[in-house]
C-alpha positions as CSV (number, residue, x, y, z in Angstrom):
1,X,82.3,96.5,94.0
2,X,81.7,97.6,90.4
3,X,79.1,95.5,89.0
4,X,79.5,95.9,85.3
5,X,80.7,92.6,83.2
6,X,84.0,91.9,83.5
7,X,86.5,89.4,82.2
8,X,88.0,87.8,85.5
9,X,91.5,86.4,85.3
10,X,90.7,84.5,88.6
11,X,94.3,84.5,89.8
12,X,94.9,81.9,92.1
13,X,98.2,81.4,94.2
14,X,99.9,79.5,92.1
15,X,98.9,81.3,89.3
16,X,100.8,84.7,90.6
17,X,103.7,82.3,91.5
18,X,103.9,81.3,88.1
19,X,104.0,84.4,87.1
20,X,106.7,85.9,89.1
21,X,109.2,82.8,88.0
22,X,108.7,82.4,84.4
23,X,107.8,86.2,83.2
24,X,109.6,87.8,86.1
25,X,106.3,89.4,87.0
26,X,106.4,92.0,90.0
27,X,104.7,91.5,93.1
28,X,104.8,95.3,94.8
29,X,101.8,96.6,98.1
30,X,100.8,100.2,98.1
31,X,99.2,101.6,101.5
32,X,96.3,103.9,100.6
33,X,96.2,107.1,99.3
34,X,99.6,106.3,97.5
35,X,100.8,106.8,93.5
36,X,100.9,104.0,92.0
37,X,102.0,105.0,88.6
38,X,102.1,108.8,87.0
39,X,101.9,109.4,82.9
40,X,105.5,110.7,82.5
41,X,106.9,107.6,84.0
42,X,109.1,105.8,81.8
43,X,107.3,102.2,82.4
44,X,106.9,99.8,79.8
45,X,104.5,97.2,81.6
46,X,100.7,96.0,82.4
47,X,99.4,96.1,85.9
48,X,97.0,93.6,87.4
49,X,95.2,94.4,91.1
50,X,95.6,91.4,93.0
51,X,93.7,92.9,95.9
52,X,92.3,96.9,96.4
53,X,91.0,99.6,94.7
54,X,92.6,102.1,93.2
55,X,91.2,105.2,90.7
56,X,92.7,106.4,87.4
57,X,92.6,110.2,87.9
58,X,93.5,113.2,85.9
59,X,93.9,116.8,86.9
60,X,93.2,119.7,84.6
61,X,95.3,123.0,84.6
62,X,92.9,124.5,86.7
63,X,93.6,121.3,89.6
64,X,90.3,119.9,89.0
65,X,89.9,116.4,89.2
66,X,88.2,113.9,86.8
67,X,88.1,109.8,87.7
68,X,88.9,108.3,84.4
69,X,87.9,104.6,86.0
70,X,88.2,102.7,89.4
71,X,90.0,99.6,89.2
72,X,89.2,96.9,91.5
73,X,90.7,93.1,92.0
74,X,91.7,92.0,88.6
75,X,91.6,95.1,86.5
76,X,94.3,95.5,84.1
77,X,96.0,99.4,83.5
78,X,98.9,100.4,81.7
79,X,100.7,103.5,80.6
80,X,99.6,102.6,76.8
81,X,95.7,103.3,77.8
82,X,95.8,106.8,78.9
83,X,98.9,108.2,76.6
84,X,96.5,111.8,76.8
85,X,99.6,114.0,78.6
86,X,101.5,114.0,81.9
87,X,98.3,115.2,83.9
88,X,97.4,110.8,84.8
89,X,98.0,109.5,88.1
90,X,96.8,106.2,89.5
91,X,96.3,106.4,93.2
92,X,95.2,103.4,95.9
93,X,92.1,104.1,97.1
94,X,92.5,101.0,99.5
95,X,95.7,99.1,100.5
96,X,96.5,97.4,97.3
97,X,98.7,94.4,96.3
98,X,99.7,95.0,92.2
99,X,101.6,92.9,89.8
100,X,103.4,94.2,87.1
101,X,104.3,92.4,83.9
102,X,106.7,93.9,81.4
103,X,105.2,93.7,77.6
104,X,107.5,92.0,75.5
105,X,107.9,89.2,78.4
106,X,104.4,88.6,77.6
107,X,104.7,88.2,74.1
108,X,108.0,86.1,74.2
109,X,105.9,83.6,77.0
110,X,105.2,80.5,75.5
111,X,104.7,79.1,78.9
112,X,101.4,79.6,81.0
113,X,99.5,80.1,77.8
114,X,95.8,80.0,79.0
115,X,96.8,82.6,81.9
116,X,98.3,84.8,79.0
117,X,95.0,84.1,76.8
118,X,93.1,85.4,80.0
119,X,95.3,88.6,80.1
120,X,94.7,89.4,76.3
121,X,91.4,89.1,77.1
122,X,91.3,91.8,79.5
123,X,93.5,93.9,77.4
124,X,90.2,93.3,75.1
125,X,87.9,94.0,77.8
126,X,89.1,97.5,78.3
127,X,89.0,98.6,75.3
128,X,85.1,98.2,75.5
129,X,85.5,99.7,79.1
130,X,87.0,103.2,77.5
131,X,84.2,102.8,74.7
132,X,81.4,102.9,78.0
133,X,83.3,106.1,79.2
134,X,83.4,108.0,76.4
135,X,79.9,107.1,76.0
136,X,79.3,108.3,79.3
137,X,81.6,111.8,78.4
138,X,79.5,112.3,75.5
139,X,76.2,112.7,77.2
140,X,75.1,116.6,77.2
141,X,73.1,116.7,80.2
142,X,73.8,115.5,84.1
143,X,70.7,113.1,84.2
144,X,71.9,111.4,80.7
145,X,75.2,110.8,82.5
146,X,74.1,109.2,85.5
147,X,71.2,107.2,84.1
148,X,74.1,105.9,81.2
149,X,76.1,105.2,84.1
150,X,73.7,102.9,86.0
151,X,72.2,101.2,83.4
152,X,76.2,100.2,82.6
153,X,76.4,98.8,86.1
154,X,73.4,96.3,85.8
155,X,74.5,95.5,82.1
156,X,72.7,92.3,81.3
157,X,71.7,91.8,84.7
158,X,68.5,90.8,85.9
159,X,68.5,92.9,89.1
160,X,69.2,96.7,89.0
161,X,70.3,97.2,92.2
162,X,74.2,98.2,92.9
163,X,76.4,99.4,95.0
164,X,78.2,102.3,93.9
165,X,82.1,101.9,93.4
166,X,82.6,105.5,94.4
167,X,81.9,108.1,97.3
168,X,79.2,110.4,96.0
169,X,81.7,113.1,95.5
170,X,84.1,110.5,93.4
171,X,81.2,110.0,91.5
172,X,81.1,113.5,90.5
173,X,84.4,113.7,89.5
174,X,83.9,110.4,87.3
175,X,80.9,112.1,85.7
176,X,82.6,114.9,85.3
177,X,80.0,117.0,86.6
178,X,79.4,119.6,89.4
179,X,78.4,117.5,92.5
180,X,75.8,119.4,94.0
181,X,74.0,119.6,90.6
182,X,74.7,116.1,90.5
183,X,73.0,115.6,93.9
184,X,70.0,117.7,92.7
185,X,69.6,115.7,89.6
186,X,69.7,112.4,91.9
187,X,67.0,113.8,94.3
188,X,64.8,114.2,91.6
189,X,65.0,110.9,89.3
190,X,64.2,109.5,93.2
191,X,61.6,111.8,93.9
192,X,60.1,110.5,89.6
193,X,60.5,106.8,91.1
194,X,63.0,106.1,88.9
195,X,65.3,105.3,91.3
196,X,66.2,104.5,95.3
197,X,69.2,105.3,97.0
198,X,70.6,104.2,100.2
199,X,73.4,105.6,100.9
200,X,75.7,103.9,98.4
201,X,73.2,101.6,97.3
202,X,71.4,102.2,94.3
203,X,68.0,100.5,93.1
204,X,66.7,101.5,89.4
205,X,63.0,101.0,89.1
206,X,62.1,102.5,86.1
207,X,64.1,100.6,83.7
């Protein structure tokens, strides 16, 4: 599990019941490997992950693949966050159970109103969330990337150890880098000490 801050809406049952009755929210399961929602769909609603993983990818002309973000339980996407061409899909990494909440039923709601405070706040959350990634993007060399990218999973935590959200090779595509340079670059900052790795599990000790 990612374990950067995040705003949790801590969806209980009756919460998602709620939901469903008095904004018509959409309760809909996606097996894993499946699209959950491509760019040039006409869709005019928020998404919530009840349960699963899933990645927001996007392919270049070229077919190569960049992860844009992996969402995990109680991440929020929507159409309205990646409007960057028709080139975005969202696939399920794991089973996944998603609700879908149409816009303007949100902003007509005057029921439920903490629940809808708690989903502007995630809407507020991932605009930092994109900030991190461009941050991320912006970095000129491989080691920059990663290092930027671990220190953003122990934000403000007192222990820097993690377990990576993403196969080594996802990784690669998230940094957008090549992965066996990326590999390299990772055997080194553990051969310097400032990190250890096992497997997917990721100690900073430098830091």
């Amino acid at each position: 599990m990612n374990e950067k801050e995040t705003i949790s809406l801590d969806i209980e049952n009756d919460d998602i019941n709620n939901l469903l009755k008095n904004l018509d929210a959409k309760k809909i399961f996606y097996k894993k490997n499946n699209v959950i929602l491509i760019n040039n769909m006409n869709i005019k609603t928020i998404g919530i992950i009840i349960n699963g993983h899933a990645n927001i990818e996007r392919y270049d002309y070229n077919g190569n693949r960049t992860i844009i973000e992996n969402l995990e339980k109680n991440s929020i996407f929507s159409k309205m966050f990646f409007r960057m061409g028709n080139d975005i899909t969202i696939m399920a990494t794991s089973d996944c159970e998603i609700l879908f909440i149409e816009y303007d039923r949100i902003l007509r709601c005057s029921k439920n109103t903490n629940l809808i405070n708690h989903i502007f706040s995630l809407l507020s959350n991932k605009i930092l969330d994109l900030n991190m990634r461009l941050a991320i993007l912006s970095k000129r060399t491989i080691r920059d990337k990663i290092l930027t990218y671990f220190l953003n999973l122990t934000n403000n935590k007192k222990v820097k150890t993690f377990i990576l959200p993403f196969n080594y090779a996802d990784l690669a595509d998230y940094l957008s880098v090549n992965r066996s340079a990326m590999m390299r670059e990772l055997t080194k900052l553990e051969k310097e000490g400032c990190i250890k790795k096992n497997g997917k599990e990721i100690a900073l000790i430098r830091f």
